[in-house]
PDB file of the backbone (N, CA, C, O) and the ligand in Angstrom, with CONECT records:
HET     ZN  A 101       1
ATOM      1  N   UNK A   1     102.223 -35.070  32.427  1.00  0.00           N
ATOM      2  CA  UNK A   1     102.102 -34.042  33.473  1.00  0.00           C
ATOM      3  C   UNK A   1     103.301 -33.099  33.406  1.00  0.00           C
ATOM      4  O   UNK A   1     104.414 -33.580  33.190  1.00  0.00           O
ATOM      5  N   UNK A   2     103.144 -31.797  33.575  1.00  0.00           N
ATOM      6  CA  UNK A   2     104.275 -30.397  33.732  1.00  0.00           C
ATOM      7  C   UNK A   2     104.914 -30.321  34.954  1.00  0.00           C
ATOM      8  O   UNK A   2     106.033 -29.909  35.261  1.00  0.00           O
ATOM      9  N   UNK A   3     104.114 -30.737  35.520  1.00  0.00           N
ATOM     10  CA  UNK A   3     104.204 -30.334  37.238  1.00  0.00           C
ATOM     11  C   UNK A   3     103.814 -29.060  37.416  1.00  0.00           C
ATOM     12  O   UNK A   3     104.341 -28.246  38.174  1.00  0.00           O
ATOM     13  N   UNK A   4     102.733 -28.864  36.599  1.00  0.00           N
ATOM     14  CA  UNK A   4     101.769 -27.525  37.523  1.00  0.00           C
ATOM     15  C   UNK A   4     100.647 -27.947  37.485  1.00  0.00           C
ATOM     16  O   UNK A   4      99.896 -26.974  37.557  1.00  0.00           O
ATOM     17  N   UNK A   5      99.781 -29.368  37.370  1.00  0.00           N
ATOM     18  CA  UNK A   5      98.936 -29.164  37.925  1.00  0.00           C
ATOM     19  C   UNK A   5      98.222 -29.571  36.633  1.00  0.00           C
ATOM     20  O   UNK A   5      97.313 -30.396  36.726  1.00  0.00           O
ATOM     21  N   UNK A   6      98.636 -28.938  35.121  1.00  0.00           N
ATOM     22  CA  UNK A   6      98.216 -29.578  34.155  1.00  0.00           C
ATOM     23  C   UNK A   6      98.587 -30.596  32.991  1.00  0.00           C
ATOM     24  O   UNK A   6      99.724 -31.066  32.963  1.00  0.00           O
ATOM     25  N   UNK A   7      97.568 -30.973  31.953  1.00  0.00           N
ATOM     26  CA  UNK A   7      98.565 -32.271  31.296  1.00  0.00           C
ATOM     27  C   UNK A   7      98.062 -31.215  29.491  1.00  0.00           C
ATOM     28  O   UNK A   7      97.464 -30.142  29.409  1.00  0.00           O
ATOM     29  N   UNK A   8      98.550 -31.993  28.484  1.00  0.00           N
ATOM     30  CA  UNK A   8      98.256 -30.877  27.269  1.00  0.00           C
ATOM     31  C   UNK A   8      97.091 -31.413  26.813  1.00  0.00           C
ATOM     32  O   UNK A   8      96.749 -32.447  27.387  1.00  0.00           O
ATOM     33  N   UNK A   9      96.105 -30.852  25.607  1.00  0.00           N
ATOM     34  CA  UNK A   9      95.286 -31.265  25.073  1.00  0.00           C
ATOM     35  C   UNK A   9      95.318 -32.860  24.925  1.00  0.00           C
ATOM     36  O   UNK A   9      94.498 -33.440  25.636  1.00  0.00           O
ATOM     37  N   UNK A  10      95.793 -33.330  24.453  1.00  0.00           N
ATOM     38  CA  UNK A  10      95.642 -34.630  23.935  1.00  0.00           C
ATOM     39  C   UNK A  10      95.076 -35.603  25.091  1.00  0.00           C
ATOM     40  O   UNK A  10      94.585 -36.645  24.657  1.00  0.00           O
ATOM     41  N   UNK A  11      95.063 -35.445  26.428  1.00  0.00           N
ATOM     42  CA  UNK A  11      95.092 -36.137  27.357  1.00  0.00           C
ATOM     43  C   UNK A  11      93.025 -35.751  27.472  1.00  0.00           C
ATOM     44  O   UNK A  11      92.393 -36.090  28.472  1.00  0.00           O
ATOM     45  N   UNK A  12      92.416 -35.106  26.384  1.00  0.00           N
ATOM     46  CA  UNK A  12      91.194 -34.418  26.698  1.00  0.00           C
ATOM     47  C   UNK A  12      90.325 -35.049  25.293  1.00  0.00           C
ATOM     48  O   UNK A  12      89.171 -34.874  24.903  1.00  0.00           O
ATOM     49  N   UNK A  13      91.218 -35.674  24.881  1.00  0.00           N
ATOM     50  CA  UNK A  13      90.953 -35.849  23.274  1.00  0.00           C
ATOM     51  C   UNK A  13      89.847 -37.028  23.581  1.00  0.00           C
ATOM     52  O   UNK A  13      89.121 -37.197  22.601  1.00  0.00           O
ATOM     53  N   UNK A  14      89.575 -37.770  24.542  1.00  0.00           N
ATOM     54  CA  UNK A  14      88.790 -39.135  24.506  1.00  0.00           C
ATOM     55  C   UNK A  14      87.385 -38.787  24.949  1.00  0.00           C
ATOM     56  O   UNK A  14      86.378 -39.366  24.542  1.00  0.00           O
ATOM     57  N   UNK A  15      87.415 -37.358  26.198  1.00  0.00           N
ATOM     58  CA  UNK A  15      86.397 -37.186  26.764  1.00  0.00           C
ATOM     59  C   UNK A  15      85.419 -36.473  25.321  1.00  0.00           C
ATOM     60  O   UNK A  15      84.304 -36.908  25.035  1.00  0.00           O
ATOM     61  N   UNK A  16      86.196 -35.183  24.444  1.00  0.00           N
ATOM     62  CA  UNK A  16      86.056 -34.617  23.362  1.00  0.00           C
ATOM     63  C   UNK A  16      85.297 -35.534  22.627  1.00  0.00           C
ATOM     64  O   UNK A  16      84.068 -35.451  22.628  1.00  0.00           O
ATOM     65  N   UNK A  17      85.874 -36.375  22.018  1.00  0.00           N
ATOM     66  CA  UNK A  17      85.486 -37.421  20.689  1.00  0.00           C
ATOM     67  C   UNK A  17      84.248 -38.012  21.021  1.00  0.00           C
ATOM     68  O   UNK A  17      83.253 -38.131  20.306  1.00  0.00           O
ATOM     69  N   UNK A  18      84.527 -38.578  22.871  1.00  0.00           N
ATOM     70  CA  UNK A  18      82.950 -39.357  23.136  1.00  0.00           C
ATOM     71  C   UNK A  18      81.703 -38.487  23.032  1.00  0.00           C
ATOM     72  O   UNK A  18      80.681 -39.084  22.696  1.00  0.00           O
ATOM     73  N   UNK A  19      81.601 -37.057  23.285  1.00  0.00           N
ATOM     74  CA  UNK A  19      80.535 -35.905  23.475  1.00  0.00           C
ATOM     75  C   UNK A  19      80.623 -35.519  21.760  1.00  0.00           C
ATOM     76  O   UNK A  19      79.516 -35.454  21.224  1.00  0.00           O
ATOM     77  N   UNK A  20      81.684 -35.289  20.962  1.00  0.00           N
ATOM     78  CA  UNK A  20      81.343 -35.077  19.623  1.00  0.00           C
ATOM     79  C   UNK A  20      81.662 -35.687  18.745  1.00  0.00           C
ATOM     80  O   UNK A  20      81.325 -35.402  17.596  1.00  0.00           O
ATOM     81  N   UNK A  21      82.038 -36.202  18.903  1.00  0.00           N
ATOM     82  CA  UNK A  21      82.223 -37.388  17.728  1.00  0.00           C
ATOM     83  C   UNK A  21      83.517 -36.699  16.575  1.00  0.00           C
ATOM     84  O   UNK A  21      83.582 -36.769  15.348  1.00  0.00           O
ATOM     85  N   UNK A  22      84.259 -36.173  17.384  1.00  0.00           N
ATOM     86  CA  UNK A  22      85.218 -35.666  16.493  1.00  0.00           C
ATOM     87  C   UNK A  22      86.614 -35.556  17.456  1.00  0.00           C
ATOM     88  O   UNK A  22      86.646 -35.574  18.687  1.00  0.00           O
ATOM     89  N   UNK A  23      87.900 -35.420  16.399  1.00  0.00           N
ATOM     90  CA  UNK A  23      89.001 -35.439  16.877  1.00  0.00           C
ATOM     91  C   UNK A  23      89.224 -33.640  17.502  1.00  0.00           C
ATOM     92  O   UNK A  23      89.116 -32.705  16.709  1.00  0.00           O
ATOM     93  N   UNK A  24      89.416 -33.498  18.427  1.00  0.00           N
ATOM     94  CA  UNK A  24      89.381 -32.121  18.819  1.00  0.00           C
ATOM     95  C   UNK A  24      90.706 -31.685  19.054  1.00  0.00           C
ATOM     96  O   UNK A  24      91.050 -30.508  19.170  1.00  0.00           O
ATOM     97  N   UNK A  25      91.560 -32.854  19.131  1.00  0.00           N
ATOM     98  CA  UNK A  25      92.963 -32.236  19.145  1.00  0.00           C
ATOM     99  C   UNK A  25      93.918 -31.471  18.004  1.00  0.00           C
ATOM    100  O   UNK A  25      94.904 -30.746  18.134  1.00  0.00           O
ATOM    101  N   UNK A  26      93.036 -32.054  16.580  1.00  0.00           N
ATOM    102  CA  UNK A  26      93.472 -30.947  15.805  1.00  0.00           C
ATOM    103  C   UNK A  26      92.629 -29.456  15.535  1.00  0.00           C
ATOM    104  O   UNK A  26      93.055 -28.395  15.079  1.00  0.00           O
ATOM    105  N   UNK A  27      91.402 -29.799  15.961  1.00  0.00           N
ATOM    106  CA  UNK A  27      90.841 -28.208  16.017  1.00  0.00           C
ATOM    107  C   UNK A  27      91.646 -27.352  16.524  1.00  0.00           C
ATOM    108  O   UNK A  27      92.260 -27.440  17.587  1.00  0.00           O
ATOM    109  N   UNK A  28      91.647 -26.257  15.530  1.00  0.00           N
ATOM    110  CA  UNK A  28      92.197 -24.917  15.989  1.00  0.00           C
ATOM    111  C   UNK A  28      91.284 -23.599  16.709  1.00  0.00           C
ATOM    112  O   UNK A  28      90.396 -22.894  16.230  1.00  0.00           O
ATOM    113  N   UNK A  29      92.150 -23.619  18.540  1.00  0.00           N
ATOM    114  CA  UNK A  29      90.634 -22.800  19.154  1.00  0.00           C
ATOM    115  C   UNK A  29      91.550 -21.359  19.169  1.00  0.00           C
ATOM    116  O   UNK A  29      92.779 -21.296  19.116  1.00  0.00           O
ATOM    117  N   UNK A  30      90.590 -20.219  19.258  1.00  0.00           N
ATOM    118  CA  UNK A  30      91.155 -18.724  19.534  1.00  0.00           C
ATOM    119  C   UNK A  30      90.353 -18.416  20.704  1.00  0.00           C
ATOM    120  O   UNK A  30      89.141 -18.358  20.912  1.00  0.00           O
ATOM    121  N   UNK A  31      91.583 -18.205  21.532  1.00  0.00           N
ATOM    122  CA  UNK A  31      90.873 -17.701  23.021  1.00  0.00           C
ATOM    123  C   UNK A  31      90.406 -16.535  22.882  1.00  0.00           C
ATOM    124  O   UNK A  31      91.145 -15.855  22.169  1.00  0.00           O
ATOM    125  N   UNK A  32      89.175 -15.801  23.379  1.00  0.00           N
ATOM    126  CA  UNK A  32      88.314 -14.945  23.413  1.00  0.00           C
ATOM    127  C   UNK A  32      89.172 -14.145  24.158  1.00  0.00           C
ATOM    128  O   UNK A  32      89.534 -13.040  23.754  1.00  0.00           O
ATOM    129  N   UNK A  33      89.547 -14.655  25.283  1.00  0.00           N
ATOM    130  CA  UNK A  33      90.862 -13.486  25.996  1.00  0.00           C
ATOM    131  C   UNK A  33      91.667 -12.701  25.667  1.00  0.00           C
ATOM    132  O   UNK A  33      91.719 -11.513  25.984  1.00  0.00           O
ATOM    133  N   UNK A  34      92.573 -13.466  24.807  1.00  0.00           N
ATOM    134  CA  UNK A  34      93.354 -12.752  24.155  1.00  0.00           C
ATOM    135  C   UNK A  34      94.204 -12.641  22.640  1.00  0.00           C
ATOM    136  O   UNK A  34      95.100 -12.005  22.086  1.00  0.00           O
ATOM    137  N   UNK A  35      93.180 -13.802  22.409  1.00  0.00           N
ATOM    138  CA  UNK A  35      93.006 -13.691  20.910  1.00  0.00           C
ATOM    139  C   UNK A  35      93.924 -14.629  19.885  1.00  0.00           C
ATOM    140  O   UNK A  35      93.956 -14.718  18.657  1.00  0.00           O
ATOM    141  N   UNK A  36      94.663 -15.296  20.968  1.00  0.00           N
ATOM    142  CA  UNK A  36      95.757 -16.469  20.470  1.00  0.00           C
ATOM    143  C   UNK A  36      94.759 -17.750  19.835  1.00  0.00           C
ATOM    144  O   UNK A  36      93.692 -18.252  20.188  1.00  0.00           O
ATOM    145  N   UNK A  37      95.700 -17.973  18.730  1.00  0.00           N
ATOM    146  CA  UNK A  37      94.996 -19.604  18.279  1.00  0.00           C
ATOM    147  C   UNK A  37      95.995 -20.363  18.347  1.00  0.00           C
ATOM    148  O   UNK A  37      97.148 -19.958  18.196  1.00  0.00           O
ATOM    149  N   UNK A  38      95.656 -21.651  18.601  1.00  0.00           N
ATOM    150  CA  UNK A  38      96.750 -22.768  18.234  1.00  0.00           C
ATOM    151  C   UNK A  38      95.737 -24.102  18.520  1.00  0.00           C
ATOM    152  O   UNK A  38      94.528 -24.236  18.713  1.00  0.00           O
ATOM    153  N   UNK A  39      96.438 -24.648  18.473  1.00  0.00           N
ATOM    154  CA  UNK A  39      95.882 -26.516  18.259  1.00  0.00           C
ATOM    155  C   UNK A  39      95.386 -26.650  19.549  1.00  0.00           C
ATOM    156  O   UNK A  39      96.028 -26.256  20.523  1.00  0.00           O
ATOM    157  N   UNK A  40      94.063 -27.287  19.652  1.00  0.00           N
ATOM    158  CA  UNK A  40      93.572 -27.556  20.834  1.00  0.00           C
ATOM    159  C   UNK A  40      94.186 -28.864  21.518  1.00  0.00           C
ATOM    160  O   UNK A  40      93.613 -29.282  22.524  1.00  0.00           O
ATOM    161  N   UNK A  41      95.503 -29.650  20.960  1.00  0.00           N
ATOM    162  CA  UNK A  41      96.563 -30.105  21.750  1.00  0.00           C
ATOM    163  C   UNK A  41      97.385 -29.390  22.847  1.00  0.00           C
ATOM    164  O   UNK A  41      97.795 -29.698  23.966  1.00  0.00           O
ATOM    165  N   UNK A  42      97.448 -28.333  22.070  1.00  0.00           N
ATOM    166  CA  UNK A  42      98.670 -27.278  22.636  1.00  0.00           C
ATOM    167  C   UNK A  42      97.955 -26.937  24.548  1.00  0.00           C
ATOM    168  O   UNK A  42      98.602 -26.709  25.570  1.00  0.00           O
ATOM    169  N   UNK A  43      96.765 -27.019  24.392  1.00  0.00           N
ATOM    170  CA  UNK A  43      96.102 -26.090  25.398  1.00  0.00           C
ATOM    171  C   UNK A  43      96.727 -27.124  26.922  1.00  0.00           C
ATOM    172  O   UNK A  43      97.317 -28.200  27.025  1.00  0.00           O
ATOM    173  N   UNK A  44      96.184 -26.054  27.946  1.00  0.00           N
ATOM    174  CA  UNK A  44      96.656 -26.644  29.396  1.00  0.00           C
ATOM    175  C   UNK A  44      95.044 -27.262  29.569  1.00  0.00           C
ATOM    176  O   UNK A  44      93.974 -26.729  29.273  1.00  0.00           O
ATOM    177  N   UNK A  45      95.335 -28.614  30.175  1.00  0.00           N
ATOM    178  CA  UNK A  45      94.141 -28.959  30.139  1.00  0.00           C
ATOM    179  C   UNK A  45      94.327 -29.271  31.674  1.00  0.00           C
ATOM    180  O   UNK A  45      95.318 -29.957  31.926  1.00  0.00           O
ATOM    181  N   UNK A  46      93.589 -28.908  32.684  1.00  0.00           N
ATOM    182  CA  UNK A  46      93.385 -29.607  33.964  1.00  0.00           C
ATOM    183  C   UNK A  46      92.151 -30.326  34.458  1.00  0.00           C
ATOM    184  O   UNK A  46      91.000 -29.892  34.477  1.00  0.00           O
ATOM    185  N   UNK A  47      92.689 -31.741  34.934  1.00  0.00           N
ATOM    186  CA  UNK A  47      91.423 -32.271  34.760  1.00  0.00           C
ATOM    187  C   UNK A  47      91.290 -32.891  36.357  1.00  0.00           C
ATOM    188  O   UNK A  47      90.903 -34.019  36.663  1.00  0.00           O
ATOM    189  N   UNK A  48      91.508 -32.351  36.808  1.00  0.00           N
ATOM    190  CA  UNK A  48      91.472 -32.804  38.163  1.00  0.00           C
ATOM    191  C   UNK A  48      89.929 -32.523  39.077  1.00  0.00           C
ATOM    192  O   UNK A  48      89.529 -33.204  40.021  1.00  0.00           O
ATOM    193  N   UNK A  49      89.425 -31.629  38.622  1.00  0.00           N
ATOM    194  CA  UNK A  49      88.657 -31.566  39.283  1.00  0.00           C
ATOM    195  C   UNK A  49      86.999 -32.133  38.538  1.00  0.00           C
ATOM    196  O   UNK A  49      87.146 -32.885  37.575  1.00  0.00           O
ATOM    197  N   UNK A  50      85.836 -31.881  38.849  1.00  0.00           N
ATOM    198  CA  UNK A  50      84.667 -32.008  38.135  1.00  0.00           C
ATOM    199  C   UNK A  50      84.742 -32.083  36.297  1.00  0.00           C
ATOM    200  O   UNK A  50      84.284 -31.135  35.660  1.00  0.00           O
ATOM    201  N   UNK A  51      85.195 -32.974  35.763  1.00  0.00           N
ATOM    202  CA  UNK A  51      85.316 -32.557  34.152  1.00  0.00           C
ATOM    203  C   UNK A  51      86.580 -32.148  33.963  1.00  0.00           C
ATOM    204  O   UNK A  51      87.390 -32.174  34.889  1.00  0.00           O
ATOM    205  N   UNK A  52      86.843 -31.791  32.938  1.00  0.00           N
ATOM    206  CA  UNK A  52      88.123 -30.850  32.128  1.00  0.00           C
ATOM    207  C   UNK A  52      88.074 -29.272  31.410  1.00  0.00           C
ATOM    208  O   UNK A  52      87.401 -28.764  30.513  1.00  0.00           O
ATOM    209  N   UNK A  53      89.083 -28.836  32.248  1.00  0.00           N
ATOM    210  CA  UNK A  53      89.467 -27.354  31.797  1.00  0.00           C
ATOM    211  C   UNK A  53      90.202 -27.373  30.804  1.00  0.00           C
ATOM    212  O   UNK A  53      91.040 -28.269  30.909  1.00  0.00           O
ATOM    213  N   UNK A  54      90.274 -26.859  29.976  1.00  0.00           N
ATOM    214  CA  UNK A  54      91.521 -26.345  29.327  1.00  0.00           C
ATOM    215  C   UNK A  54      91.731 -25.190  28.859  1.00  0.00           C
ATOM    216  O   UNK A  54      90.823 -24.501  28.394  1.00  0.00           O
ATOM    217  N   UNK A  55      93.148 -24.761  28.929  1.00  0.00           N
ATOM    218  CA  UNK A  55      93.493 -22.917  29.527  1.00  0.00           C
ATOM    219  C   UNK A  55      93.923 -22.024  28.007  1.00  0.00           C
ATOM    220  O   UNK A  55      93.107 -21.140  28.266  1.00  0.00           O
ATOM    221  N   UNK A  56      94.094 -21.891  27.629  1.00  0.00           N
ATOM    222  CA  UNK A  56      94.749 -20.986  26.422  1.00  0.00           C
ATOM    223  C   UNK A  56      96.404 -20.461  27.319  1.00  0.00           C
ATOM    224  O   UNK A  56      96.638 -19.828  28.348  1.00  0.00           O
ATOM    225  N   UNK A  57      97.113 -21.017  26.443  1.00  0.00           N
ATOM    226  CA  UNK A  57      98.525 -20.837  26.629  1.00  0.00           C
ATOM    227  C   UNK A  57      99.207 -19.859  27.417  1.00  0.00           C
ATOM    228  O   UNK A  57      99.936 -19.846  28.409  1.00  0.00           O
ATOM    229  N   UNK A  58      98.601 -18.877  26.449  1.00  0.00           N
ATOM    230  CA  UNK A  58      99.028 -17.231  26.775  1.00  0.00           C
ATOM    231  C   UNK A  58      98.878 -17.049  27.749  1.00  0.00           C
ATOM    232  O   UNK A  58      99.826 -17.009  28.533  1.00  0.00           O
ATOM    233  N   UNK A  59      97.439 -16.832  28.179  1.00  0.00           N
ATOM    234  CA  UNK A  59      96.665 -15.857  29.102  1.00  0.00           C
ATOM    235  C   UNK A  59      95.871 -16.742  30.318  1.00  0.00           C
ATOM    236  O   UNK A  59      95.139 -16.249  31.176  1.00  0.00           O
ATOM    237  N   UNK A  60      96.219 -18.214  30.159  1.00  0.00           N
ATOM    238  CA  UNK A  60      95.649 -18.889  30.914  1.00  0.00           C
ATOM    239  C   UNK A  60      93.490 -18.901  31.062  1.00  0.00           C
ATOM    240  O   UNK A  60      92.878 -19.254  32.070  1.00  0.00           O
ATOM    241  N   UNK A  61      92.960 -18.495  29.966  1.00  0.00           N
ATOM    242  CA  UNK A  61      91.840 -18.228  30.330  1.00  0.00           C
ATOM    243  C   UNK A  61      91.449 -19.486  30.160  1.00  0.00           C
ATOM    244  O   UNK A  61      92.147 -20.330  29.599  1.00  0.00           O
ATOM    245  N   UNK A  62      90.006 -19.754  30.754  1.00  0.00           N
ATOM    246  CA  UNK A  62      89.567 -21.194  29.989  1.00  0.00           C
ATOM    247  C   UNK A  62      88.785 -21.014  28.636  1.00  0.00           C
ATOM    248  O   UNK A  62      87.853 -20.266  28.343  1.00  0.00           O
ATOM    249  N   UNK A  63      89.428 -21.884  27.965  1.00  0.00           N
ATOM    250  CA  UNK A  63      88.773 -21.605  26.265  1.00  0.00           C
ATOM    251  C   UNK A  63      87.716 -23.191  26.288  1.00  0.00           C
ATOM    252  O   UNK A  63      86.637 -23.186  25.697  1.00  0.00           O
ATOM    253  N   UNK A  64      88.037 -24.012  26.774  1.00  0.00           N
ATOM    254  CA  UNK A  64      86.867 -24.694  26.656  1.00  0.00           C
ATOM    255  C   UNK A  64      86.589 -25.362  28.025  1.00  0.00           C
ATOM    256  O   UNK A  64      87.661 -25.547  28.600  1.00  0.00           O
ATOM    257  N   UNK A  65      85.178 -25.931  28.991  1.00  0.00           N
ATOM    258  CA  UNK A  65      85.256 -26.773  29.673  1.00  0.00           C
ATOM    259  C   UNK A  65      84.162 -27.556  29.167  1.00  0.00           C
ATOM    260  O   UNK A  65      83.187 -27.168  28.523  1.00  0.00           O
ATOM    261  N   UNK A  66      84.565 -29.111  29.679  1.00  0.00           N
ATOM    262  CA  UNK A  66      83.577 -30.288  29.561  1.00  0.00           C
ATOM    263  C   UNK A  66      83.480 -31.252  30.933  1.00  0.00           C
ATOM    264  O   UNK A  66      84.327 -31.961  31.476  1.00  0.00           O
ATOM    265  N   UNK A  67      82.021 -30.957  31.269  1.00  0.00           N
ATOM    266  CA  UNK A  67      81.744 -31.996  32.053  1.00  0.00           C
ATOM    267  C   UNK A  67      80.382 -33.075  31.573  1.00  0.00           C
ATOM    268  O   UNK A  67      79.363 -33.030  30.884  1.00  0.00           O
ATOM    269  N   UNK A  68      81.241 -34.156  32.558  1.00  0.00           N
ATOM    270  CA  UNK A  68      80.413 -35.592  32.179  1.00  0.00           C
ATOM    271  C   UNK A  68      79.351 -35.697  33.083  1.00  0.00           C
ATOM    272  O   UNK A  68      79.358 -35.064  34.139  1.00  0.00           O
ATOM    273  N   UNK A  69      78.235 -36.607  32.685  1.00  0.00           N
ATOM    274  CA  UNK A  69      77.519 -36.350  33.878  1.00  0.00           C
ATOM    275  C   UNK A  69      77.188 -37.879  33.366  1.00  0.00           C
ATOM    276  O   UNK A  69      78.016 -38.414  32.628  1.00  0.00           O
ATOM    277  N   UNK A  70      76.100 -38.536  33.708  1.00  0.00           N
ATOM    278  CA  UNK A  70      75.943 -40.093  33.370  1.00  0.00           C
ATOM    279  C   UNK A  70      75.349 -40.216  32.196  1.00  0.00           C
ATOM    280  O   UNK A  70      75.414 -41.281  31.583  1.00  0.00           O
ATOM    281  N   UNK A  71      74.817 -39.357  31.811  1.00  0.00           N
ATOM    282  CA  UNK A  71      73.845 -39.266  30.823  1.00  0.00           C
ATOM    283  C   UNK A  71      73.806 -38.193  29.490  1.00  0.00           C
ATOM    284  O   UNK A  71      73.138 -38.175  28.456  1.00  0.00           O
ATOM    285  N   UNK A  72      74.916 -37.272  30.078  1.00  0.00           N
ATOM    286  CA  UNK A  72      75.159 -36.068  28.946  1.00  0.00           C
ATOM    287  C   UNK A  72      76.236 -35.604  29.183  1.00  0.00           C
ATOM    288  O   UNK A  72      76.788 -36.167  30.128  1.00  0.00           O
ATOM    289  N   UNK A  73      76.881 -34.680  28.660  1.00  0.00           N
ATOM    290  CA  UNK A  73      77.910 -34.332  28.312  1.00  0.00           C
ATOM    291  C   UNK A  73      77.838 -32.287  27.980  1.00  0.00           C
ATOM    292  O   UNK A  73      77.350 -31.672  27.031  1.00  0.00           O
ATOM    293  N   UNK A  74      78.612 -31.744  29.337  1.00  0.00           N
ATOM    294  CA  UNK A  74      78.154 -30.592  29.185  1.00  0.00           C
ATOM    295  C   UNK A  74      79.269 -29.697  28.500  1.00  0.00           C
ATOM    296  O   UNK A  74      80.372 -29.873  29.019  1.00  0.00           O
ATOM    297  N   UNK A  75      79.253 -28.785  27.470  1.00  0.00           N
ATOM    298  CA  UNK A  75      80.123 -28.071  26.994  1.00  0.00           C
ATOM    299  C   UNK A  75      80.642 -26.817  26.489  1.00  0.00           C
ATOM    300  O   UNK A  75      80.494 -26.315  25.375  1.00  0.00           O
ATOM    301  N   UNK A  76      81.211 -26.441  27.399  1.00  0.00           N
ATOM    302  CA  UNK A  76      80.855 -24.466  27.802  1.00  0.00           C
ATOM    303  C   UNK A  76      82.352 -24.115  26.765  1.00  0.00           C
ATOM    304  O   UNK A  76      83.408 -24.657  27.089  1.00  0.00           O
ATOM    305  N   UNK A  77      82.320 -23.494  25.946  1.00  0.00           N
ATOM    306  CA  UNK A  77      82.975 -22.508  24.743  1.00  0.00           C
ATOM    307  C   UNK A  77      83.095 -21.386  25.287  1.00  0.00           C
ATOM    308  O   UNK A  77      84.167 -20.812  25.095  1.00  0.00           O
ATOM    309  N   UNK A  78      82.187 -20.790  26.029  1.00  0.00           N
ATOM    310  CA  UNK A  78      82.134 -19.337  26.290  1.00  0.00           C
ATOM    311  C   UNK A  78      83.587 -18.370  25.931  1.00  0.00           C
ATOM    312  O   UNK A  78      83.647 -17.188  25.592  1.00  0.00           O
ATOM    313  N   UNK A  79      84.602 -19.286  26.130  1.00  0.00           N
ATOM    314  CA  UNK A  79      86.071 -18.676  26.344  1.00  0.00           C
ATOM    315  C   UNK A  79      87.078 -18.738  25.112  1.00  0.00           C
ATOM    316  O   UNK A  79      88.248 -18.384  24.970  1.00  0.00           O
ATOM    317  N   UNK A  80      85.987 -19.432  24.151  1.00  0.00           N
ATOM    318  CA  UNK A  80      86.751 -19.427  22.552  1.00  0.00           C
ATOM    319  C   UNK A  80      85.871 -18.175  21.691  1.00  0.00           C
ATOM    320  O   UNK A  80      84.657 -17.972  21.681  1.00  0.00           O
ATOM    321  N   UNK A  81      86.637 -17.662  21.203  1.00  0.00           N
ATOM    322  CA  UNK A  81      85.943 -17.051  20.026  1.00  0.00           C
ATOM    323  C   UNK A  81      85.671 -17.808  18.703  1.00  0.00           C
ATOM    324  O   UNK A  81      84.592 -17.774  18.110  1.00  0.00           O
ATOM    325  N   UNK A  82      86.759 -18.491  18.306  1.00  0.00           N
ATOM    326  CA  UNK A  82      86.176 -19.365  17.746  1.00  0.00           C
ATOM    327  C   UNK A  82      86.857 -20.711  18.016  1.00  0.00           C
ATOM    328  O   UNK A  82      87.592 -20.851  18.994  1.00  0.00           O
ATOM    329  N   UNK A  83      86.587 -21.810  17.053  1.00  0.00           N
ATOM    330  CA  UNK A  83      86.806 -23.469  17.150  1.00  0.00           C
ATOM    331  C   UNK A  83      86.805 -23.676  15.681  1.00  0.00           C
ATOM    332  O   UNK A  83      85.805 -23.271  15.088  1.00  0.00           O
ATOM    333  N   UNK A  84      87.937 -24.345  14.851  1.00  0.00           N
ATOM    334  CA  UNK A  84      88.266 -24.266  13.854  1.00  0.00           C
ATOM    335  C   UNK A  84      88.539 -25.415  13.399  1.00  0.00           C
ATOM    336  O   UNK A  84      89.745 -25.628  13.266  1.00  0.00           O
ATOM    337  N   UNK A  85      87.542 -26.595  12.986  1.00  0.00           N
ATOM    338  CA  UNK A  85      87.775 -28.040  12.770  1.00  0.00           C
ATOM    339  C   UNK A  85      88.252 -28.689  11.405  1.00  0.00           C
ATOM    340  O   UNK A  85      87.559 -28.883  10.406  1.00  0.00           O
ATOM    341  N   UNK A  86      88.814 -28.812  11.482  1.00  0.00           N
ATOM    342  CA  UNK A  86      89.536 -29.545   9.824  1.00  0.00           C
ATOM    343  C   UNK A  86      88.849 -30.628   9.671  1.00  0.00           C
ATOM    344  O   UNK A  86      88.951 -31.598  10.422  1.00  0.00           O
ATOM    345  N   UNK A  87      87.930 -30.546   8.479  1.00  0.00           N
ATOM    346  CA  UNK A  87      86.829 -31.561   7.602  1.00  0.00           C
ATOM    347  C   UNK A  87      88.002 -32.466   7.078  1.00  0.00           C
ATOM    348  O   UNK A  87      89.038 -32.081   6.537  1.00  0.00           O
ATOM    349  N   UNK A  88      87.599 -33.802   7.367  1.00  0.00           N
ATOM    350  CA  UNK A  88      88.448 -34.998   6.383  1.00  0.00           C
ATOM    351  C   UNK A  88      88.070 -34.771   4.963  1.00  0.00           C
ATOM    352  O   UNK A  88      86.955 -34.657   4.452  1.00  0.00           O
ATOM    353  N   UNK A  89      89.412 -34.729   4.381  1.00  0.00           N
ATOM    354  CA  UNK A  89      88.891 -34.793   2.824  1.00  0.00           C
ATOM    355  C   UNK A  89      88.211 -36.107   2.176  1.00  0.00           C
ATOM    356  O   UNK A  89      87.840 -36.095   1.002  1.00  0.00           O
TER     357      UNK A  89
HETATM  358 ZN    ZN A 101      94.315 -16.303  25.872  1.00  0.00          ZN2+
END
């Protein structure tokens, strides 16, 4: 925790992996906002409420949210331009 409220990617990495079956903390996301990329570790993730936010550094936008529900797993991008996953060799 920062003490604002959010914790970093990695703390998002379990909900991520269970809905895709992949490590998402090394994906590299570019916020649609403002155009920054970095490691989807790096991001502000707040998870306090319904699911998990997580913010893009810069500009605070949300670049990805995920909510759980009992049965599915919902997952709104809208706020990445893109998502940049490193294939295991
Ligand atoms: Zn941004």
């Amino acid at each position: 925790m920062h003490g604002d409220g959010f914790v970093d990617g990695n703390s998002a990495a379990g909900m991520f992996a269970e809905a895709l079956g992949l490590d998402i903390t090394t994906a590299v996301v570019t916020c649609a906002g403002c155009g920054r990329g970095g490691p989807f570790a790096e991001t502000h993730v707040y998870d306090q409420g319904p699911g998990v936010v997580a913010r893009c550094t810069t500009c605070e936008a949300v670049v990805a949210r995920l909510v759980r529900t009992p049965t599915d797993a919902w997952l709104d991008l809208r706020g990445a331009r893109s998502v940049r996953i490193p294939l295991s060799q």
